[in-house]
N, CA, C and O atoms as CSV, one atom per row, in Angstrom:
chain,resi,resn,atom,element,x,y,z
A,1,UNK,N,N,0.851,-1.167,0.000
A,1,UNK,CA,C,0.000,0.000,0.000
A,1,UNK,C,C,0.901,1.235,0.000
A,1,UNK,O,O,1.763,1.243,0.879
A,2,UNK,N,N,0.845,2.437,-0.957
A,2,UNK,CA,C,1.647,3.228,-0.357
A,2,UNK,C,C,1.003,4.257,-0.021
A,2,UNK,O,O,-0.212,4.323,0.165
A,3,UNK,N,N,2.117,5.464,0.110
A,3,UNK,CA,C,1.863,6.276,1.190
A,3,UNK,C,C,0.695,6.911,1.439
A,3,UNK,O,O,0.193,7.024,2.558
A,4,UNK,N,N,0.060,7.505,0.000
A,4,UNK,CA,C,-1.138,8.079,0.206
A,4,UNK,C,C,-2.395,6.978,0.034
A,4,UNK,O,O,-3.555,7.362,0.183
A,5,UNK,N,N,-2.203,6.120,-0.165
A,5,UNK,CA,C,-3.595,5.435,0.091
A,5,UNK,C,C,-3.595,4.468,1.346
A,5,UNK,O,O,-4.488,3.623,1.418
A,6,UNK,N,N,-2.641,4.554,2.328
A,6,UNK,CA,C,-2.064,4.740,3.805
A,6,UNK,C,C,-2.678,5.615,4.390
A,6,UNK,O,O,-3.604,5.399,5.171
A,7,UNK,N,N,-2.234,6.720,4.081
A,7,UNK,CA,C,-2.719,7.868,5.353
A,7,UNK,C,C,-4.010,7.702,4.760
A,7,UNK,O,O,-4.813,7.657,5.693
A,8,UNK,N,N,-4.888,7.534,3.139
A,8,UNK,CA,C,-6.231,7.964,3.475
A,8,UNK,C,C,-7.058,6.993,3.960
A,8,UNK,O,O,-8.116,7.349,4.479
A,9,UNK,N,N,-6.700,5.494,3.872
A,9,UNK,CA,C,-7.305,4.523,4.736
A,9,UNK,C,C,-7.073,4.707,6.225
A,9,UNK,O,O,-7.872,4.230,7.031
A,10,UNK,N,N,-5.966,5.409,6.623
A,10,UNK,CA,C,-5.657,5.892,8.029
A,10,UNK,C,C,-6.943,6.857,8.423
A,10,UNK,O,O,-7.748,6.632,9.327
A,11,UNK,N,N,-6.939,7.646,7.793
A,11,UNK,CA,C,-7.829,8.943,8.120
A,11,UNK,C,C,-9.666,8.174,7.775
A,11,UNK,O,O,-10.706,8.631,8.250
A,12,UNK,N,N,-9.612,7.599,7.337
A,12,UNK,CA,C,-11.246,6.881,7.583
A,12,UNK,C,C,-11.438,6.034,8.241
A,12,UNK,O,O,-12.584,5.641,8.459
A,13,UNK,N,N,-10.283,5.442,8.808
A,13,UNK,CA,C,-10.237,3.798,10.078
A,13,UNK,C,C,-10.687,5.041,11.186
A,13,UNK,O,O,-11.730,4.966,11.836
A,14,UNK,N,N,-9.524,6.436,11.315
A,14,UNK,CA,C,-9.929,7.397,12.256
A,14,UNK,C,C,-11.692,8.077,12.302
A,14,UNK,O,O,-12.521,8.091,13.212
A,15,UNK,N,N,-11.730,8.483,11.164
A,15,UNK,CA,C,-13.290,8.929,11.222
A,15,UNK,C,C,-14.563,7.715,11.409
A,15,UNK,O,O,-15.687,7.919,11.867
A,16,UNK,N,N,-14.195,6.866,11.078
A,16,UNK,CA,C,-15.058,5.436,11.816
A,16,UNK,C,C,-15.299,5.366,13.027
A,16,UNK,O,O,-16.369,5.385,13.634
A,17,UNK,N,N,-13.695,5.239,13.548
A,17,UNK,CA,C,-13.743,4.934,14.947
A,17,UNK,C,C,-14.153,6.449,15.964
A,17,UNK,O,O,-14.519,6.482,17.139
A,18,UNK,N,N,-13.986,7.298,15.252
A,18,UNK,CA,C,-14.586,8.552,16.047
A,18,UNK,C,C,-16.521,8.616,16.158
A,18,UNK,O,O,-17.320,8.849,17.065
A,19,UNK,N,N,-16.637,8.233,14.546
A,19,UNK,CA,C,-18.319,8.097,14.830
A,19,UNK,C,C,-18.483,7.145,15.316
A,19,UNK,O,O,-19.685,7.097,15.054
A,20,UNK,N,N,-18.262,6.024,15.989
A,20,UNK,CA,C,-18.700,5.003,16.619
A,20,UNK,C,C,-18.723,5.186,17.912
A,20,UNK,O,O,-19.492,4.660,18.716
A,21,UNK,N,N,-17.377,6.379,18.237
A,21,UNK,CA,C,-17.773,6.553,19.482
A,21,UNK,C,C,-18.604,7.839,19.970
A,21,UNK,O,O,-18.808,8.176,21.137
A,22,UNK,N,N,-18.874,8.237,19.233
A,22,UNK,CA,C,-20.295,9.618,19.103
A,22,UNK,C,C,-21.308,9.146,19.825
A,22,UNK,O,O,-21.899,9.581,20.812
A,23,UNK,N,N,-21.504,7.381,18.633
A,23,UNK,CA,C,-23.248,7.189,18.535
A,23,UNK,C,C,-22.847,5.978,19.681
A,23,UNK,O,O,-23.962,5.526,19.940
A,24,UNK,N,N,-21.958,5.277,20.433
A,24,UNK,CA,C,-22.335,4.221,21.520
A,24,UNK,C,C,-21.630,4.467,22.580
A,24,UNK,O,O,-22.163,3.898,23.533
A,25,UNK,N,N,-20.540,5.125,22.940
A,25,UNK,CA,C,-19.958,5.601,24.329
A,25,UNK,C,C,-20.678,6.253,25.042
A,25,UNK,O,O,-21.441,7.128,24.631
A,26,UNK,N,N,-20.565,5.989,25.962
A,26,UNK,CA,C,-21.791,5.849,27.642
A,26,UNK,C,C,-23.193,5.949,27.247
A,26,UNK,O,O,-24.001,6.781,27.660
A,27,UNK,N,N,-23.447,4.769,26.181
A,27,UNK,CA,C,-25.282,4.469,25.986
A,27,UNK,C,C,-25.687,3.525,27.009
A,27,UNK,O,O,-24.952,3.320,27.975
A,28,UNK,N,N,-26.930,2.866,26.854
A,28,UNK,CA,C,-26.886,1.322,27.510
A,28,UNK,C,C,-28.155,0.875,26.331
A,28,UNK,O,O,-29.200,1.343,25.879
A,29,UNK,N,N,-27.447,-0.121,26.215
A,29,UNK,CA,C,-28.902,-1.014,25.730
A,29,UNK,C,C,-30.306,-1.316,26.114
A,29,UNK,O,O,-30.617,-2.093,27.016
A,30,UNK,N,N,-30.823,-0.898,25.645
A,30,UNK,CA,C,-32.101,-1.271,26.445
A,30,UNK,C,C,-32.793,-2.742,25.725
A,30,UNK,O,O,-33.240,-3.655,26.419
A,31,UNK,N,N,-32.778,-2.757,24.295
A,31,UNK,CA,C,-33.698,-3.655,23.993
A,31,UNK,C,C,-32.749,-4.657,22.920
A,31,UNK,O,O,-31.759,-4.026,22.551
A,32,UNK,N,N,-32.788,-5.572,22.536
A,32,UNK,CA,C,-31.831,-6.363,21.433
A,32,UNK,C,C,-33.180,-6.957,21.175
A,32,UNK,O,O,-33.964,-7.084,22.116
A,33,UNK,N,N,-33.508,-7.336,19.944
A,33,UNK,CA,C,-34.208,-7.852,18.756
A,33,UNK,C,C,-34.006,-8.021,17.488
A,33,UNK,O,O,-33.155,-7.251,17.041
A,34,UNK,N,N,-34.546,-8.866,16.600
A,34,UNK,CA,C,-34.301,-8.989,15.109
A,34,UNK,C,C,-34.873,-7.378,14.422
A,34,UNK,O,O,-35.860,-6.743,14.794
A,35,UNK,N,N,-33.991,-7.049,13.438
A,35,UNK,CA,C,-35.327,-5.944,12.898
A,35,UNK,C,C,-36.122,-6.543,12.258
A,35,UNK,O,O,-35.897,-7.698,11.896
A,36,UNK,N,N,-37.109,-5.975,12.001
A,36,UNK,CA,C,-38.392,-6.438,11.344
A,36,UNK,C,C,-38.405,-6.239,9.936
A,36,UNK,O,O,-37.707,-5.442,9.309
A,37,UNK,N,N,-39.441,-7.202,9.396
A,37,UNK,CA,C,-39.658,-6.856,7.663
A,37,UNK,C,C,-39.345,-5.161,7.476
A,37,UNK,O,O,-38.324,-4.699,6.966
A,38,UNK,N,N,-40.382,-4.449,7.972
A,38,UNK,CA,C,-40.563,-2.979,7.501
A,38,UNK,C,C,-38.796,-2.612,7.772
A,38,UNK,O,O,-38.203,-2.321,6.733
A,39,UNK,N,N,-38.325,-2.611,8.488
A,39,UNK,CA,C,-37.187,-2.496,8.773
A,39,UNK,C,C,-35.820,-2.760,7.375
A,39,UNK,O,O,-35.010,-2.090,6.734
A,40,UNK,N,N,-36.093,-3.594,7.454
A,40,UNK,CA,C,-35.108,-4.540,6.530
A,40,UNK,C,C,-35.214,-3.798,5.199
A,40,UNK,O,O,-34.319,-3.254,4.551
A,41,UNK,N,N,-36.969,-3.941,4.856
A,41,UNK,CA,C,-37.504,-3.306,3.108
A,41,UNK,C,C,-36.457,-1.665,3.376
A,41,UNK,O,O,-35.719,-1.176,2.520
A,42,UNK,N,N,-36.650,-1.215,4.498
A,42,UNK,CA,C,-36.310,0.084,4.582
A,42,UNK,C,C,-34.559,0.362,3.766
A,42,UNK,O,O,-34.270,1.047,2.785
A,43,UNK,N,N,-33.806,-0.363,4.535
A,43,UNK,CA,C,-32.333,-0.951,3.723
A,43,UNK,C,C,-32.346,-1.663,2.689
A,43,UNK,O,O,-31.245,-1.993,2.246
A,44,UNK,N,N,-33.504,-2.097,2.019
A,44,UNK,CA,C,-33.550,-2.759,0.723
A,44,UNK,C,C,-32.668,-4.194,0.865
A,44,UNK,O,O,-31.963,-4.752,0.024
A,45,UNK,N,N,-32.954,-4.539,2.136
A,45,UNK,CA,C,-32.611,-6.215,2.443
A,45,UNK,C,C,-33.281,-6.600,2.530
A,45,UNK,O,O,-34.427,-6.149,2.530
A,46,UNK,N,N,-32.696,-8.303,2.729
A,46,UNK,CA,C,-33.602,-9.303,2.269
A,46,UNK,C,C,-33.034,-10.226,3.714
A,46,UNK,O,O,-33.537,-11.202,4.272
A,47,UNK,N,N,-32.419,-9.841,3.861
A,47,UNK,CA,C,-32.279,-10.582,5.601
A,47,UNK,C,C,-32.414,-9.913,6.779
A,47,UNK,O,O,-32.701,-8.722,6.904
A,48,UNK,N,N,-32.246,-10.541,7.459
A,48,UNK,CA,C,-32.748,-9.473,8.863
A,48,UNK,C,C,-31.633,-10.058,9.803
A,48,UNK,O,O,-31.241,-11.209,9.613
A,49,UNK,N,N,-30.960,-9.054,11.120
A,49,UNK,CA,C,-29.920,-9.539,11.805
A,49,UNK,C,C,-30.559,-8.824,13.322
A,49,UNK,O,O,-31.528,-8.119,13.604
A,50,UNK,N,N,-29.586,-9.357,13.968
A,50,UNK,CA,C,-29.832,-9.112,15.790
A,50,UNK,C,C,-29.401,-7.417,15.282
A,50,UNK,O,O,-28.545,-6.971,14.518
A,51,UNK,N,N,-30.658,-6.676,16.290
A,51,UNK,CA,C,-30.445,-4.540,16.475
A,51,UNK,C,C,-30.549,-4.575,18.033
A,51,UNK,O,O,-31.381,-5.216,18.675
A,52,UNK,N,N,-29.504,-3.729,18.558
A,52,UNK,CA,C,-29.463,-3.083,19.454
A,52,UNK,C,C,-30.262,-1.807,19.640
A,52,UNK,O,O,-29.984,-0.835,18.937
A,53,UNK,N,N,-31.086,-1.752,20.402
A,53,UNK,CA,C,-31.972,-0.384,21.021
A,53,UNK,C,C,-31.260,0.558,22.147
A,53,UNK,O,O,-31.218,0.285,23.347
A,54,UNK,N,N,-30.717,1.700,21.541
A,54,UNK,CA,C,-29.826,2.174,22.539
A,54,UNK,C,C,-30.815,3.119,23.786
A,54,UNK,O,O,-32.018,2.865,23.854
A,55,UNK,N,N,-30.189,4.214,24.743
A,55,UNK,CA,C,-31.228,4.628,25.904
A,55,UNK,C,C,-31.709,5.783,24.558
A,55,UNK,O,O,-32.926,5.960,24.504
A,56,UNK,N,N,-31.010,6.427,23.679
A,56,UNK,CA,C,-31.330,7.674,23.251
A,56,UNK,C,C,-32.130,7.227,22.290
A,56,UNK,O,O,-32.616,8.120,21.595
A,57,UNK,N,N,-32.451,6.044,21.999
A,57,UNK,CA,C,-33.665,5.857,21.186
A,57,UNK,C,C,-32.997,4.763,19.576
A,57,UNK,O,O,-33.553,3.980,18.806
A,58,UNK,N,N,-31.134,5.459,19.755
A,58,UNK,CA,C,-30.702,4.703,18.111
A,58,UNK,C,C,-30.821,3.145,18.427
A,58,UNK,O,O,-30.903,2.327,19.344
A,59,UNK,N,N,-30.770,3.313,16.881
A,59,UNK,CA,C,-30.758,1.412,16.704
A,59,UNK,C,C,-29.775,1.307,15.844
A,59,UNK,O,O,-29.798,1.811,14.722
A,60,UNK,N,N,-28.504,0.400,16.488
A,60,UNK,CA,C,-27.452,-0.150,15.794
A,60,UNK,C,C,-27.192,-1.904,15.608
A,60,UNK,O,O,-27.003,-2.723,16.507
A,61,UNK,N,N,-27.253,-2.113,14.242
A,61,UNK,CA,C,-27.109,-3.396,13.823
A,61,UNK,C,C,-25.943,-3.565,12.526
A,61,UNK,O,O,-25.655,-2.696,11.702
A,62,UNK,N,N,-25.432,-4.827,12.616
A,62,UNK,CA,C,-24.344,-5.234,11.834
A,62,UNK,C,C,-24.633,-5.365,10.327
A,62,UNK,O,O,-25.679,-5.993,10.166
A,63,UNK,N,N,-23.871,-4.860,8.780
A,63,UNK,CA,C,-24.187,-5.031,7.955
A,63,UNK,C,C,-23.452,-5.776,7.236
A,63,UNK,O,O,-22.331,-5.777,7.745
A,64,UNK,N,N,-23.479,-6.359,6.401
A,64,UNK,CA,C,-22.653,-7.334,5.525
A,64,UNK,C,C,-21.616,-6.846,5.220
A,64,UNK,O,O,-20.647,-7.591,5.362
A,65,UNK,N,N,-21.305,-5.236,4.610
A,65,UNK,CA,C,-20.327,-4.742,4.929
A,65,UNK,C,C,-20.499,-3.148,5.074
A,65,UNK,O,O,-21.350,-2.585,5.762
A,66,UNK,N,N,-19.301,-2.416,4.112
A,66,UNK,CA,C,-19.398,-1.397,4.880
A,66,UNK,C,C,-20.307,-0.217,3.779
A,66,UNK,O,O,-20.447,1.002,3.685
A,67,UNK,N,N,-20.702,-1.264,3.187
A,67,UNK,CA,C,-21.822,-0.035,2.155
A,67,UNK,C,C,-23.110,-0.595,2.183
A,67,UNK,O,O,-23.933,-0.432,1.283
A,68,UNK,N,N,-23.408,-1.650,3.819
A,68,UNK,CA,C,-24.869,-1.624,3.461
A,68,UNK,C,C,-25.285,-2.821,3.032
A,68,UNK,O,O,-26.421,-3.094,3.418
A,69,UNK,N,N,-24.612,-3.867,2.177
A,69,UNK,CA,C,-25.215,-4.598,1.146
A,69,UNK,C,C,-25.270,-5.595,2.028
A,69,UNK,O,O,-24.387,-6.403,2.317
A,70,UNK,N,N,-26.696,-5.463,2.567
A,70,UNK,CA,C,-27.412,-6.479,3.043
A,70,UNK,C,C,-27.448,-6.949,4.553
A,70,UNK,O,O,-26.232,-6.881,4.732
A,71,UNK,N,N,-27.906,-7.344,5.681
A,71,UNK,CA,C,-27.748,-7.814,7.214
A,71,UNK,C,C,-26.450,-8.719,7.209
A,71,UNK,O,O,-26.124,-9.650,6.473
A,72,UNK,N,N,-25.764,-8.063,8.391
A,72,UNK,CA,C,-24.757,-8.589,8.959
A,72,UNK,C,C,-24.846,-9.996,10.004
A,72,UNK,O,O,-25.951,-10.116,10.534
A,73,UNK,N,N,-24.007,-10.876,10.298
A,73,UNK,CA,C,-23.915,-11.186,11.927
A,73,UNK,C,C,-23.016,-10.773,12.823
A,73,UNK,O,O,-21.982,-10.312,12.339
A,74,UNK,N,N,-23.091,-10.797,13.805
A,74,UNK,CA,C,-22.574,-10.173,14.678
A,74,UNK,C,C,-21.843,-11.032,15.750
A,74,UNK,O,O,-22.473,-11.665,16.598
A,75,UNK,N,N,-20.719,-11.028,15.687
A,75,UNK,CA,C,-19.505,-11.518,16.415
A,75,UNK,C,C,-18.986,-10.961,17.357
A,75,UNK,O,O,-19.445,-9.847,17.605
A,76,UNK,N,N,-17.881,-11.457,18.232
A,76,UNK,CA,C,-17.119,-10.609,19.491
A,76,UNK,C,C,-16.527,-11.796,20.099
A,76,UNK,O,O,-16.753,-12.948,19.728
A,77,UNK,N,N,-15.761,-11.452,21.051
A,77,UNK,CA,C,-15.196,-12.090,22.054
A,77,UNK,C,C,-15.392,-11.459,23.330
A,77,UNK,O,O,-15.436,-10.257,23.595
A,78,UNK,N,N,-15.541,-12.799,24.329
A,78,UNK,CA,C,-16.081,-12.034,25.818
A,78,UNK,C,C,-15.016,-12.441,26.534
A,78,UNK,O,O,-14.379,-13.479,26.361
A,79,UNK,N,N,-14.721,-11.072,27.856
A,79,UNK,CA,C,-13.782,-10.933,28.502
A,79,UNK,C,C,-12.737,-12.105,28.529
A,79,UNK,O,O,-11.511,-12.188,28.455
A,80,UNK,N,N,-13.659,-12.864,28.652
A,80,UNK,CA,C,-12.502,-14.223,29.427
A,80,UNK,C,C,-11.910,-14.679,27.931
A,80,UNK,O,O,-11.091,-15.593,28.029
A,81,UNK,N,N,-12.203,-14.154,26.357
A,81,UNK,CA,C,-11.359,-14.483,25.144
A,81,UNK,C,C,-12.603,-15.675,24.737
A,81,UNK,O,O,-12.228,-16.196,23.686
A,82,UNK,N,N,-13.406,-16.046,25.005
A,82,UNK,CA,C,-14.921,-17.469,24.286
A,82,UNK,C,C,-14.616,-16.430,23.376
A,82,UNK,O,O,-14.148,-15.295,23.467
A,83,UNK,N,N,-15.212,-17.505,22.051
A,83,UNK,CA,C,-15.811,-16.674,21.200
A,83,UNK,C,C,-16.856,-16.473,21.024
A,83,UNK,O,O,-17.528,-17.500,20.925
A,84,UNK,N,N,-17.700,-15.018,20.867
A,84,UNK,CA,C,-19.388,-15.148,20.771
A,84,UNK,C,C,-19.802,-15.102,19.329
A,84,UNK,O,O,-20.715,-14.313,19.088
A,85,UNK,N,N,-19.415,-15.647,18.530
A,85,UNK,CA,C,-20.199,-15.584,16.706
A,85,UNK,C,C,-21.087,-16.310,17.181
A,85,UNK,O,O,-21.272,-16.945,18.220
A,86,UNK,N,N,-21.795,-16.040,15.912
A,86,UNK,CA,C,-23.292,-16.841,16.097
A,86,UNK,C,C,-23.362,-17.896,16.004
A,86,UNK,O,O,-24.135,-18.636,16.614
A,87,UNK,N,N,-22.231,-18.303,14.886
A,87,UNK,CA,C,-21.843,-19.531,14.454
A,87,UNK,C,C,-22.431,-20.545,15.696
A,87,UNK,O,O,-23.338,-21.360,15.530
A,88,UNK,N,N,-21.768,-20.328,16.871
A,88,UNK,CA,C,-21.638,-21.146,18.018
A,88,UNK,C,C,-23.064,-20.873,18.617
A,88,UNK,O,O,-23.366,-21.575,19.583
A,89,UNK,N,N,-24.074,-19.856,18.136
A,89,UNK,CA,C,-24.943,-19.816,19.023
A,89,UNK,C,C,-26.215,-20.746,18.236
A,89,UNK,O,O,-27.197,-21.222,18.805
A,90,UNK,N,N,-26.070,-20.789,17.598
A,90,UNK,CA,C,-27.213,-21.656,16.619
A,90,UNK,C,C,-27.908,-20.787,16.014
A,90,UNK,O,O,-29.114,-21.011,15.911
A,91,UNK,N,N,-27.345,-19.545,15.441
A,91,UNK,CA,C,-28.330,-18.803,14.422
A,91,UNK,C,C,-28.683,-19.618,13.771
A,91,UNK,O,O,-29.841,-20.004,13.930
A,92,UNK,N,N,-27.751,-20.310,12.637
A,92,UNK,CA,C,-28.009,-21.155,11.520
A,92,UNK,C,C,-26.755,-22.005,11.365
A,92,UNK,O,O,-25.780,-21.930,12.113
A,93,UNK,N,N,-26.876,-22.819,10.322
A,93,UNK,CA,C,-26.350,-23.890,9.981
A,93,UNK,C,C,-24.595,-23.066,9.756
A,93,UNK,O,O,-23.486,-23.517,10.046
A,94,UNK,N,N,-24.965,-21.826,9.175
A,94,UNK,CA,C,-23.142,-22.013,8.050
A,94,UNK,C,C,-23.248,-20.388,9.540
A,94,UNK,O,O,-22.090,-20.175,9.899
A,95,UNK,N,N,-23.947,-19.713,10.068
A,95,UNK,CA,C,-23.456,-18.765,10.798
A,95,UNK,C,C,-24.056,-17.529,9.982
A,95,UNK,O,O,-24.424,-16.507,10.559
A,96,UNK,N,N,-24.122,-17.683,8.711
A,96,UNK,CA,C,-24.385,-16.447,7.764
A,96,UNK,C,C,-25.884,-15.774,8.384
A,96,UNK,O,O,-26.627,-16.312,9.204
A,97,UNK,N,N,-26.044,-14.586,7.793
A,97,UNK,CA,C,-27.092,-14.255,8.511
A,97,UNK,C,C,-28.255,-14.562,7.970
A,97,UNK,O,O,-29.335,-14.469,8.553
A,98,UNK,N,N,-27.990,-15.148,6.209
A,98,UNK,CA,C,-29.338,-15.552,5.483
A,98,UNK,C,C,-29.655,-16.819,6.019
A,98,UNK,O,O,-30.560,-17.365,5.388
A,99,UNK,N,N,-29.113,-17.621,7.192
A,99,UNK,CA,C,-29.738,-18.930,7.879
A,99,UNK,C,C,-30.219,-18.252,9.100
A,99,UNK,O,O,-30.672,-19.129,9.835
A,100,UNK,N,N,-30.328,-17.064,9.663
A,100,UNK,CA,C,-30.936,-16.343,10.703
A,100,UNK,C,C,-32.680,-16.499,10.677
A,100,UNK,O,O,-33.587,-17.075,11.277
A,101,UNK,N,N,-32.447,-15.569,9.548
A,101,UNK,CA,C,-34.038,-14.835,9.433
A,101,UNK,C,C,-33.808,-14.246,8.183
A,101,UNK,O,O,-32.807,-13.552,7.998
A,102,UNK,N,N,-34.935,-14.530,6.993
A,102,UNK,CA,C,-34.710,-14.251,5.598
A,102,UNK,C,C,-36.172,-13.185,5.149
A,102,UNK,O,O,-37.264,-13.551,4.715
A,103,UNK,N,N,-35.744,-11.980,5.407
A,103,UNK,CA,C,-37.282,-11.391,5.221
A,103,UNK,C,C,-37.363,-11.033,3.815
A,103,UNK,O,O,-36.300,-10.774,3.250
A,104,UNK,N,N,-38.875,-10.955,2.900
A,104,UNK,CA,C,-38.704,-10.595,1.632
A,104,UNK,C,C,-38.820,-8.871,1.471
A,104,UNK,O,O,-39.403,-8.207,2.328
A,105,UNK,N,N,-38.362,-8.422,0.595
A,105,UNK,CA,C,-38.405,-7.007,0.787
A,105,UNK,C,C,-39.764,-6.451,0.732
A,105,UNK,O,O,-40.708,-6.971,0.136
A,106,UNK,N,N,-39.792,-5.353,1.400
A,106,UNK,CA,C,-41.501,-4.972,1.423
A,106,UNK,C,C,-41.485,-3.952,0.292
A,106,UNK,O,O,-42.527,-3.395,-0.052
């Protein structure tokens, strides 16, 4: 990679990680659910993934990637290093999110 397409992937890893911490540093969750059809049609998907309900009202959920195209799953590791993918939780068979919940677009 060189230099300038370095610093400008630098400078958007930075503006990511700055809006991320805008919209979820000192929230709390209140509600976790699938989104719903209306939801999904709204993003012009066709799957649906686990949304977080924050206290200020946002709703943040995982996307396939970073332009949108289509419901994400949602992965992590907990303190003690488990891994939490879904894989392991029994969303579905392969983990993907189209073995979750497959909504048709509205």
């Amino acid at each position: 990679m060189n230099r300038r397409v370095r610093k400008t992937h630098e400078q958007f890893i930075a503006a990511c990680n700055q809006e991320a911490r805008r919209v979820l540093l000192n929230r709390r969750i209140v509600e976790v659910r699938y989104l719903t059809p209306e939801e999904c049609g709204r993003q012009m998907w066709s799957f649906s993934c686990v949304a977080m309900v924050l206290d200020d009202g946002t709703t943040v959920y995982p996307a396939r990637d970073a332009e949108g195209n289509d419901a994400g799953a949602l992965h992590g590791v907990a303190g003690d290093g488990k891994d939490l993918s879904s894989r392991k939780s029994g969303a579905g068979r392969s983990g993907k999110p189209q073995d979750a919940a497959r909504h048709p677009p509205a």
